[in-house]
VEXLUM-805106 format. One record per residue (C-alpha): x, y, z; residue in three letters. Coordinates in steps of 0.5 Angstrom, whole numbers, plus 500, padded with zeros to 3 digits. Layout:
% VEXLUM-805106
XYZALA/...
***
This chain:
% VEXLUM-805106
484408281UNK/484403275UNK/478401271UNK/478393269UNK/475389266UNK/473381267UNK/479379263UNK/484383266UNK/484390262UNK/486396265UNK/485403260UNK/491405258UNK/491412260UNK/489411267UNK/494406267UNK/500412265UNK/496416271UNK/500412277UNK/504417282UNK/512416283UNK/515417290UNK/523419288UNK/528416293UNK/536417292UNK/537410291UNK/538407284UNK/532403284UNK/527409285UNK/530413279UNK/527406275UNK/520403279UNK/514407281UNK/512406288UNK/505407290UNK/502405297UNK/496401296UNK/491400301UNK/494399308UNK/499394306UNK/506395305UNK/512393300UNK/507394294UNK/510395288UNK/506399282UNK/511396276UNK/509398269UNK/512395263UNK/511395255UNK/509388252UNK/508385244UNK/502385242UNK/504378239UNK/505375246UNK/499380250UNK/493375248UNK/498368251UNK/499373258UNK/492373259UNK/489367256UNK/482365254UNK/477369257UNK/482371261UNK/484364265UNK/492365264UNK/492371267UNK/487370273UNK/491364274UNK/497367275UNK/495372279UNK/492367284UNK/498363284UNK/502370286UNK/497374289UNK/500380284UNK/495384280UNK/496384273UNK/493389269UNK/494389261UNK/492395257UNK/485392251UNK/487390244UNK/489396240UNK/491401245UNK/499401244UNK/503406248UNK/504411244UNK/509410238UNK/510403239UNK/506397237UNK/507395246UNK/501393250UNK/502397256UNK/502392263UNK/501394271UNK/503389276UNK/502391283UNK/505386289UNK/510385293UNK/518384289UNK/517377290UNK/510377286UNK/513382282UNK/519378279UNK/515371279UNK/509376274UNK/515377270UNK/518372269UNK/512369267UNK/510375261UNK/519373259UNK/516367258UNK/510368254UNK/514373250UNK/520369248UNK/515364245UNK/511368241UNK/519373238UNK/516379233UNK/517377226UNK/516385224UNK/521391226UNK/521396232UNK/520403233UNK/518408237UNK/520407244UNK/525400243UNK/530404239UNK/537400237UNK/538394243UNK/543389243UNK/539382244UNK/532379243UNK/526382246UNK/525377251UNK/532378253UNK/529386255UNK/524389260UNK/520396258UNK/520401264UNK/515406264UNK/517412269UNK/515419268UNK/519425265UNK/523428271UNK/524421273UNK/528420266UNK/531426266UNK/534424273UNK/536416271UNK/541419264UNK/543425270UNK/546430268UNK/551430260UNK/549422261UNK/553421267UNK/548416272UNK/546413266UNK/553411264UNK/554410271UNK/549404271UNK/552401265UNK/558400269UNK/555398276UNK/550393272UNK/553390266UNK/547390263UNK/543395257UNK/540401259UNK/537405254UNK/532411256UNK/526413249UNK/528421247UNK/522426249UNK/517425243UNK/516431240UNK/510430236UNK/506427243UNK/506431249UNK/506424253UNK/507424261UNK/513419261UNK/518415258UNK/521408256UNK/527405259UNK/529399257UNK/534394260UNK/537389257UNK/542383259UNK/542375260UNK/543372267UNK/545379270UNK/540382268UNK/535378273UNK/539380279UNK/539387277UNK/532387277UNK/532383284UNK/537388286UNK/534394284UNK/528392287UNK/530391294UNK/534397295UNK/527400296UNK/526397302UNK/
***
């Protein structure tokens, strides 16, 4: 269970705490998936947000992302002011729903993130991406699941690059930080959106 608040704020530790089932699909070596209640096709998708663009996502006392969850009927819980992921300056955001909900949250945040561009570098986990950041989408998986997307001397990951056409780029392990996950990032144009819907519908 998560903690919020009434403006859609989830405690950023809690939030890195979500459980992963493991399939041998290509889509569960990159999303979480949790069962909630007894509803079914839920998704738990966890992504990294500028910091820049995370108070247009959740709107005056919260109105923007209320209204966006009722118009998907996705919960969407964002991480409070000043509690980065780790090594980034990136807000940490849940979105829990069903793959439609989830790609219409998404494509909302893509939105607000393109119209709020960083004036400053990134580091940490962002790394060297070939394109605008409203152009990439910031995956929080676990460690293992890391390990099995690049696959083993970089095989799977390579594997990806082809199959999909898109960028994909998993963060080193931090040596310094004895953190439970990794990001990965993706990156592309218009395949880069039919990849996610792809990706996601593989799991069921």
């Amino acid at each position: 269970m998560t903690k919020e608040d009434g403006a859609g704020h989830v405690n950023v530790d809690e939030v890195n705490g979500d459980a992963v089932h493991h399939k041998g699909e290509i889509a569960s070596k990159i999303c979480e998936v949790t069962p909630l209640k007894p509803a079914k096709g839920n998704v738990h998708f966890k992504i990294l947000v500028p910091s820049i663009a995370a108070g247009a996502i959740i709107g005056k006392g919260g109105e923007a992302i209320t209204e966006i969850q009722n118009q998907t009927s996705a919960k969407v819980k964002m991480s409070k002011a000043n509690a980065f992921y780790p090594g980034t300056t990136e807000r940490v955001c849940l979105i829990v729903g069903t793959i439609e909900s989830i790609l219409r949250v998404f494509q909302y945040i893509s939105e607000k993130i393109y119209e709020k561009p960083e004036s400053v570098p990134r580091t940490g986990c962002e790394g060297r991406i070939p394109t605008e950041r409203h152009k990439q989408v910031k995956i929080l998986v676990p460690n293992s699941t890391a390990g099995m997307i690049i696959g083993k001397g970089g095989s799977f990951i390579k594997e990806l690059k082809d199959t999909t056409g898109v960028f994909i780029q998993v963060s080193q392990k931090s040596k310094e930080l004895n953190l439970a996950e990794r990001c990965v990032t993706v990156a592309g144009n218009s395949r880069f959106y039919l990849f996610m819907i792809d990706m996601h519908k593989s799991q069921h």
